[in-house]
C-alpha positions as CSV (number, residue, x, y, z in Angstrom):
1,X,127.9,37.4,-318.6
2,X,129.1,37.0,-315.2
3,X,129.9,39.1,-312.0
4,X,133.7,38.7,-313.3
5,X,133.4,40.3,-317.2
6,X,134.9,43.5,-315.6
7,X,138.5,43.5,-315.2
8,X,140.3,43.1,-311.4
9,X,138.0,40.5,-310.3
10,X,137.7,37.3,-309.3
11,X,135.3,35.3,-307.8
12,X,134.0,31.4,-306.8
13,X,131.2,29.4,-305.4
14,X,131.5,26.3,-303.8
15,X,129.3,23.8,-301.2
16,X,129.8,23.8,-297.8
17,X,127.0,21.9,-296.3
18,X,124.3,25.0,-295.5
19,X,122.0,23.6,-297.4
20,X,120.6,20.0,-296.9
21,X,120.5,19.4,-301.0
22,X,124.4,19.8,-301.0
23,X,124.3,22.5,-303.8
24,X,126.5,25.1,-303.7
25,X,126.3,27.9,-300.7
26,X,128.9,30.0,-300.0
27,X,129.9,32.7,-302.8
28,X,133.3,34.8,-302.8
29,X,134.1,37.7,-305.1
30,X,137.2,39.5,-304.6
31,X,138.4,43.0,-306.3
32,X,142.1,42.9,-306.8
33,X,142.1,46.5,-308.2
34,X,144.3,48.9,-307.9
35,X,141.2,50.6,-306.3
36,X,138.6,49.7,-304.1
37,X,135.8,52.1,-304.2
38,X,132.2,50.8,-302.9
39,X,128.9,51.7,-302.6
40,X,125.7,50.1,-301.2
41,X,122.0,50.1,-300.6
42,X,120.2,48.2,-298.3
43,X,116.7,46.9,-297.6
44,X,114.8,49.9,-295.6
45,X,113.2,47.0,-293.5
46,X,113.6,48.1,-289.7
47,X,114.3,44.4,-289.0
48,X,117.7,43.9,-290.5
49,X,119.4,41.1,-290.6
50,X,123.1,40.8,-288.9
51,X,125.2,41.0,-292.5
52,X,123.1,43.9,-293.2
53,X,124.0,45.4,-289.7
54,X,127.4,44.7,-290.5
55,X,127.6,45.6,-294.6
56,X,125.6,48.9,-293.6
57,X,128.6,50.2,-291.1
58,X,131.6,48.9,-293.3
59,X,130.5,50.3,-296.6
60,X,130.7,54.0,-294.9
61,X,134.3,53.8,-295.6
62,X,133.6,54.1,-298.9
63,X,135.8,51.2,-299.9
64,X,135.2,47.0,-300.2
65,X,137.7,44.7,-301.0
66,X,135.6,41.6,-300.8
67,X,132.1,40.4,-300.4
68,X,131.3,37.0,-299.1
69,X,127.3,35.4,-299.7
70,X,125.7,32.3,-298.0
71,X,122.7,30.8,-298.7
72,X,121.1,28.6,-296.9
73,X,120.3,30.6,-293.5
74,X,119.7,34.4,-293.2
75,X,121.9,34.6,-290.1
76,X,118.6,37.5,-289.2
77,X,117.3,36.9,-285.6
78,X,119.8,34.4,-284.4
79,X,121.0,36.2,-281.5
80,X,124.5,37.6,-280.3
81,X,126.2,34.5,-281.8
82,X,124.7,35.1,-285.2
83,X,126.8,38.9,-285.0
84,X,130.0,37.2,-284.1
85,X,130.0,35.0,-286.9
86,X,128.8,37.8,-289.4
87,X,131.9,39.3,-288.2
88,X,134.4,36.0,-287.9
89,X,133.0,35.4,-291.6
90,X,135.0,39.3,-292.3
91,X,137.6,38.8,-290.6
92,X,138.6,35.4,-291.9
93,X,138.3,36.8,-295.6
94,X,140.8,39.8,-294.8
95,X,143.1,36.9,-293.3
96,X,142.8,35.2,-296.3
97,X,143.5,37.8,-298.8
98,X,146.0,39.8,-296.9
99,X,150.0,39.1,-297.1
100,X,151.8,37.6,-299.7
101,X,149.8,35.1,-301.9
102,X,146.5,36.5,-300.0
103,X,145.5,38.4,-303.2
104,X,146.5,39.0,-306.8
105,X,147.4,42.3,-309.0
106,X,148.4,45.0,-307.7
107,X,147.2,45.1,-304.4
108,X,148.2,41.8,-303.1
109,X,150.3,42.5,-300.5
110,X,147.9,44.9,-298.8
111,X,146.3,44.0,-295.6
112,X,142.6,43.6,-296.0
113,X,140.5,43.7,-292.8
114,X,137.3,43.0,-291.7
115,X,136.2,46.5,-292.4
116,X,137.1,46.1,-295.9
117,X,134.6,43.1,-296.7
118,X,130.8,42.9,-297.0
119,X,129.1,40.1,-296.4
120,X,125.4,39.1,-296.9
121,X,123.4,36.2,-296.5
122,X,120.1,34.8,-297.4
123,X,117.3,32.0,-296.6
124,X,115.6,30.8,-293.4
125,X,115.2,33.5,-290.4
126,X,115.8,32.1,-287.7
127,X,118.5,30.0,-288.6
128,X,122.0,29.8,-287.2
129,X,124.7,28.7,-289.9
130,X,127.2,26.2,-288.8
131,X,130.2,28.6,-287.9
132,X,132.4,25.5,-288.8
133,X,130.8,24.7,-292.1
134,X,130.7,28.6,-293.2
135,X,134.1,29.2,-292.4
136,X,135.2,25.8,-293.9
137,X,133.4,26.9,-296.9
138,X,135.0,30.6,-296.8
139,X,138.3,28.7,-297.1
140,X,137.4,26.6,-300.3
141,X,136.0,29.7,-302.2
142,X,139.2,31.3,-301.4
143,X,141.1,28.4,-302.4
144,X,139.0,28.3,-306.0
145,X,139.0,32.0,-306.8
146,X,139.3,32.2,-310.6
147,X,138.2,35.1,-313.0
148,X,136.2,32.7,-315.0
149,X,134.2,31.9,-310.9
150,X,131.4,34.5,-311.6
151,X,129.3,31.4,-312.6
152,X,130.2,29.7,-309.9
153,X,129.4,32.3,-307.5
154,X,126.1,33.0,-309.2
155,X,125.2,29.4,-308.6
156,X,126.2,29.5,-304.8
157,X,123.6,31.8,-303.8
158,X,120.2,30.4,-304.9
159,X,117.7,29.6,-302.5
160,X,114.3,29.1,-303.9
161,X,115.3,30.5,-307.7
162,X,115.3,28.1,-310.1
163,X,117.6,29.9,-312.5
164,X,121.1,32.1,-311.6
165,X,120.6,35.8,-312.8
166,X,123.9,37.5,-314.5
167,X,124.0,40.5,-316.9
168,X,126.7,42.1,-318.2
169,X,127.2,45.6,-320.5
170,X,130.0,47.5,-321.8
171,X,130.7,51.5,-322.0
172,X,133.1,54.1,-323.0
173,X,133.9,56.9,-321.0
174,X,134.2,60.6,-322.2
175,X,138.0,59.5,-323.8
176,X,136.7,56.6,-325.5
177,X,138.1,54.5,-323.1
178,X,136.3,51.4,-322.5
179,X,134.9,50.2,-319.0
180,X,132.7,47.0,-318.5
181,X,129.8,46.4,-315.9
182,X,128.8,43.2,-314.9
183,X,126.3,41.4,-312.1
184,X,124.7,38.9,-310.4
185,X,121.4,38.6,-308.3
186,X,119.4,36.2,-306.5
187,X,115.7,36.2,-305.5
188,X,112.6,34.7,-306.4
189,X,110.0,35.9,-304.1
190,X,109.1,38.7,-301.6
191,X,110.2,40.9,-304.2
192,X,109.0,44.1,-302.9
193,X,110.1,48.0,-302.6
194,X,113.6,49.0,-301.0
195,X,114.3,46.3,-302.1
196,X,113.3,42.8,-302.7
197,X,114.6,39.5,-300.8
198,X,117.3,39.5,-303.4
199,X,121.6,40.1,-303.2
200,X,122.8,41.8,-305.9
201,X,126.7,41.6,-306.8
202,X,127.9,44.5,-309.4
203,X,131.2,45.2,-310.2
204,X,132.8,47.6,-312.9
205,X,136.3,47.9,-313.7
206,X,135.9,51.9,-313.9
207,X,137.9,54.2,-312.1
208,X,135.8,55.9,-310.0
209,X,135.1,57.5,-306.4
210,X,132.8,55.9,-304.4
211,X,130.5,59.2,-304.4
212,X,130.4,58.3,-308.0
213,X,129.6,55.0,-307.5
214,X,126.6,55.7,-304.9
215,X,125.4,58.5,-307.4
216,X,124.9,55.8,-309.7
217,X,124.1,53.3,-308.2
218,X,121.0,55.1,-306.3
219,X,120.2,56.3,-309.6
220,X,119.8,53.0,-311.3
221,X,117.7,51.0,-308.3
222,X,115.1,53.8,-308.1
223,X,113.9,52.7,-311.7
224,X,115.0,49.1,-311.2
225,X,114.9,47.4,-308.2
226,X,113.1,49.8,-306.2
227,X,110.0,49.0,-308.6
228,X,110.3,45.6,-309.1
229,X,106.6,44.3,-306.4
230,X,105.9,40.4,-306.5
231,X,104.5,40.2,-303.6
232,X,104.3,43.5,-301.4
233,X,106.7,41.5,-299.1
234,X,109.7,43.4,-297.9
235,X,113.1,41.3,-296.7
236,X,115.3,41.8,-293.7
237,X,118.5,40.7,-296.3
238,X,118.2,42.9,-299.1
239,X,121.8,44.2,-300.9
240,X,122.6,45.8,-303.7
241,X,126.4,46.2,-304.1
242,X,128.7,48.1,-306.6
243,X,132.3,47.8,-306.1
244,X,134.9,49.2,-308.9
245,X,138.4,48.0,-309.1
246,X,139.7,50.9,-311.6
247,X,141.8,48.2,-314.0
248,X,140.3,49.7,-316.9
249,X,141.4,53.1,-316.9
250,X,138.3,54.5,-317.7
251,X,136.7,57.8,-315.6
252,X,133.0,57.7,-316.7
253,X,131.2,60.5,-315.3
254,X,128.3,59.7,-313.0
255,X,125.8,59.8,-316.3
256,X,127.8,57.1,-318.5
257,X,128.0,54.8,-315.6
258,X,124.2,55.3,-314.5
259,X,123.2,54.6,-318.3
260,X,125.2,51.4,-318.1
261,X,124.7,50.3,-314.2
262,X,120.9,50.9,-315.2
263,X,121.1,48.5,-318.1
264,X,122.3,45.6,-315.8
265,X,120.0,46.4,-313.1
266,X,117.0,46.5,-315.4
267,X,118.2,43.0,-317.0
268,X,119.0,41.4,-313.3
269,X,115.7,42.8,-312.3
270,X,113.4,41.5,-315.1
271,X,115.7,38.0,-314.7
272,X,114.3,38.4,-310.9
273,X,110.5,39.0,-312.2
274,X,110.8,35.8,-314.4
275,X,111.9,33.6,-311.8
276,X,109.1,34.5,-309.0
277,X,107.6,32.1,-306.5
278,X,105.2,29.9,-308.7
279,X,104.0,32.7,-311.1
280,X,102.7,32.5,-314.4
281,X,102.7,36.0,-315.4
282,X,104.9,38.8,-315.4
283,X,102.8,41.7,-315.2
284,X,104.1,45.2,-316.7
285,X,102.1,48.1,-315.0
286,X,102.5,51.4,-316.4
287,X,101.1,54.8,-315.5
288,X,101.1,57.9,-317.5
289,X,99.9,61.2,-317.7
290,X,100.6,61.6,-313.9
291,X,101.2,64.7,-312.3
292,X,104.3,63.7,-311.2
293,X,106.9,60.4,-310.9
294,X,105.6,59.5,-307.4
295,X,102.1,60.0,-308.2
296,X,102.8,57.4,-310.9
297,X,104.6,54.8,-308.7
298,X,101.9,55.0,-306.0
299,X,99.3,54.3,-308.6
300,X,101.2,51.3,-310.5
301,X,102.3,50.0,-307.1
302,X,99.1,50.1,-305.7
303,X,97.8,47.8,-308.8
304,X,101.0,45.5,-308.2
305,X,100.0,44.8,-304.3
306,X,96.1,44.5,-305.3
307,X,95.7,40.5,-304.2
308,X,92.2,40.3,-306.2
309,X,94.1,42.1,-309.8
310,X,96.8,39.2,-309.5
311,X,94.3,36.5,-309.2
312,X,92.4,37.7,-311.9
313,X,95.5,37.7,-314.0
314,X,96.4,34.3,-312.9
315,X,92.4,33.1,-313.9
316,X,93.1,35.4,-317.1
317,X,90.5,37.4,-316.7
318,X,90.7,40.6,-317.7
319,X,88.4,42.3,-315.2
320,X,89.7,45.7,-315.1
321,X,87.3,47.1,-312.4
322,X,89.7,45.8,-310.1
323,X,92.6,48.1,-311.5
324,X,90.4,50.9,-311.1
325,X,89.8,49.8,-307.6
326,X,93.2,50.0,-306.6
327,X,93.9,53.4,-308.3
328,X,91.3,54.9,-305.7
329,X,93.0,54.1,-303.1
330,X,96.1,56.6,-303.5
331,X,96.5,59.8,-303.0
332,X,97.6,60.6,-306.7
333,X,96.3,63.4,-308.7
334,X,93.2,62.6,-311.2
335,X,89.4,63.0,-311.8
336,X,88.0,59.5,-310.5
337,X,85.9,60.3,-313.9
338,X,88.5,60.3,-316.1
339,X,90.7,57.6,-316.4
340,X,91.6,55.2,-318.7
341,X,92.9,51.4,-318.3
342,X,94.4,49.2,-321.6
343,X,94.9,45.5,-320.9
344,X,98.1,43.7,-323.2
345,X,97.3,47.0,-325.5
346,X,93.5,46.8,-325.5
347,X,91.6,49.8,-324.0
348,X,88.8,48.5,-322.7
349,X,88.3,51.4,-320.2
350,X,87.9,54.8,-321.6
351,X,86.6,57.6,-319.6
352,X,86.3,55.7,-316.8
353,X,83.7,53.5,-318.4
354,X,83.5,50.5,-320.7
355,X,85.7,50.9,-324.0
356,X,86.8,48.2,-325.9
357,X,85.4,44.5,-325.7
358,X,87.3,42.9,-322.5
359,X,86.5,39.7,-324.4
360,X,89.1,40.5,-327.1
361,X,91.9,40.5,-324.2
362,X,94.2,37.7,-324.4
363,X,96.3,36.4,-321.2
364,X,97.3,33.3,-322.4
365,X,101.0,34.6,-323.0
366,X,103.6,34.8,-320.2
367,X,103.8,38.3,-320.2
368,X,101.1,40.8,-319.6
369,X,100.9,44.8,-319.9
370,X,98.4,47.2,-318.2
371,X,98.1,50.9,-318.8
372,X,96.5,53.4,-317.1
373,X,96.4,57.1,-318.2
374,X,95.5,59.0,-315.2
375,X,95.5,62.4,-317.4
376,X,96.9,64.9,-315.3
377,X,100.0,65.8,-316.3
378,X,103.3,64.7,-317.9
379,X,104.9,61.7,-316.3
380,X,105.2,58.4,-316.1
381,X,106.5,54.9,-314.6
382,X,106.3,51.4,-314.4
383,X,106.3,48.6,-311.4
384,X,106.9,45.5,-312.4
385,X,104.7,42.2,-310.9
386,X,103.6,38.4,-310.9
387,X,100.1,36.8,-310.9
388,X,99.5,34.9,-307.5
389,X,99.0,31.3,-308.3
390,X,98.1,28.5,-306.5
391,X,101.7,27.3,-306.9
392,X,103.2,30.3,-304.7
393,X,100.9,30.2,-302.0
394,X,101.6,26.1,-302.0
395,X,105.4,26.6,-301.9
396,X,105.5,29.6,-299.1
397,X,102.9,27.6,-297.0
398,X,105.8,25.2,-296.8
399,X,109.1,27.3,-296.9
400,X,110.6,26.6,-293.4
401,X,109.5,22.5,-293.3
């Protein structure tokens, strides 16, 4: 179940003094191929961060080696300094894994520059990492590189999760061929659109181009990650990376790997959900009978961001005049007089008036499901949320002290 289940990889996570708890902070995973395709998607926040400034140029190569995470600071408005370590982080990884002993398999004695390695980072803005520490810490996860790391490396890159998030799922290709796809993610608040304040680590050990790879990959966060809405905050960090080594053999077209990319996504995703800032519910919000996909997201994501339908949840009550609030707000397709709303399977709105006693609604369990039929036309889609407790707003009113 770890970032490391497909074959050519290898990966570690060690401490190197980031953070003031002395956990683990500095993540390395390595592909050792024979190939080296990549592909990425960043947060679409304007403010980026300097590894996204740096990931975001490098992965237009098509191609990543290596990928190197730290938590502990987000290296995001720290100046020129914070750039030049972004890029002294790179640079010491392609040292590290090019020339003889650098690597393993078959590409081991290939150079590897800075070009060829992503790096990402997460936690405070603001915050400057100790260039001596990170690079120190570089060093060890180099030193411990393992294929049985992809635990370790999970580990390294909490910040505020209480849990590390890994998935892993297996495929054949067209020749029966088998090819595995495995990943990691970190986040646990300000999980929002495009994406969330989360790094994601995906590798397969298909062989694959990299316009294969961002094919697939695009196609598995717009139904994952894209609508996965905690708490309508967007990051300046957010990375979702795919990298394939090709040791398998396998040449899945761009539909088997979606199917099975999507699978891990979805998992990491929900993992991501289950793990937010203080919540008490994860709320499932899905829309039907929309006119068209969009329509459908808008609606659901306009339910996910209401602050009043959270606390509601959170108080369990199941006051769904406040869903129907937030459907008027969009621009969506539907007669204002014609909708319908179902509460953990209970309609108790039905025609856009009272249905079914709200009183028979239960929100005691964890998990929580509304529906809303907006009855014009044939699709559908689902955001994914949290209640907003007491406990979140407590633990981001005290983030940075």
């Amino acid at each position: 179940m770890t970032v490391t289940a497909a074959q050519g990889f290898r990966a570690a996570g060690v401490a190197a003094g980031l953070k003031s708890t002395g956990a683990p902070d500095v993540a390395l995973v390595v592909n050792d191929g024979p190939s080296s395709a990549a592909a990425a998607v960043f947060t679409s926040n304007r403010c980026r961060a300097n590894p996204v400034l740096w990931s975001a140029e490098a992965i237009k190569t098509g191609s990543a080696r290596a990928v190197v995470l730290n938590s502990g600071g987000a290296n995001c408005y720290t100046g020129a300094e914070g750039f030049q370590l972004t890029h002294a982080t790179a640079e010491l990884v392609g040292e590290l894994l090019s020339g003889p002993g650098g690597g393993s398999g078959p590409r081991a004695e290939n150079q590897v520059g800075a070009i060829d390695v992503q790096v990402c980072s997460t936690g405070l803005i603001g915050l400057l990492n100790d260039r001596d520490d990170l690079l120190a810490g570089v060093r060890a996860a180099h030193a411990e590189l393992s294929e049985d790391g992809g635990a370790a490396a999970a580990a390294a890159i909490m910040t505020t999760d209480t849990v590390p998030k890994q998935s892993v799922a297996e495929g054949t290709d067209a020749a029966g061929r088998a090819f595995t796809v495995g990943g990691m993610a970190k986040g646990a608040g300000m999980l929002a659109p495009a994406l969330a304040t989360m790094l994601v680590v995906v590798t397969t050990d298909a062989d694959v181009d990299a316009a294969t790879l961002d094919a697939a990959l695009r196609r598995a966060t717009r139904v994952t990650f894209d609508r996965l809405d905690s708490d309508g905050c967007q990051s300046t960090n957010d990375t979702v990376l795919l990298m394939a080594s090709g040791a398998s053999g396998a040449t899945p077209s761009v539909d088997e790997l979606a199917e099975h990319l999507t699978t891990v996504c979805h998992d990491l995703a929900l993992q991501l959900l289950a793990d937010a800032e203080g919540a008490d519910h994860e709320i499932s919000i899905e829309v039907r009978g929309a006119a068209s996909e969009d329509d459908a997201v808008e609606v659901a994501r306009s339910v996910a961001r209401s602050n009043l339908f959270k606390a509601a949840v959170f108080g369990k009550d199941p006051n769904w005049g406040r869903v129907l609030a937030s459907v008027g707000t969009t621009s969506a397709t539907f007669d204002p007089a014609d909708l319908d709303v179902a509460l953990n399977g209970v309609w108790v709105c039905r025609d856009s008036g009272p249905g079914e006693p709200a009183t028979s609604v239960s929100l005691e369990d964890r998990a929580v499901t509304v529906t809303i039929d907006l009855k014009s036309g044939p699709e559908t889609a689902t955001v994914w949320t949290n209640d907003l407790t007491h406990a979140y707003v407590h633990e981001n009113s005290a983030y940075s002290s």
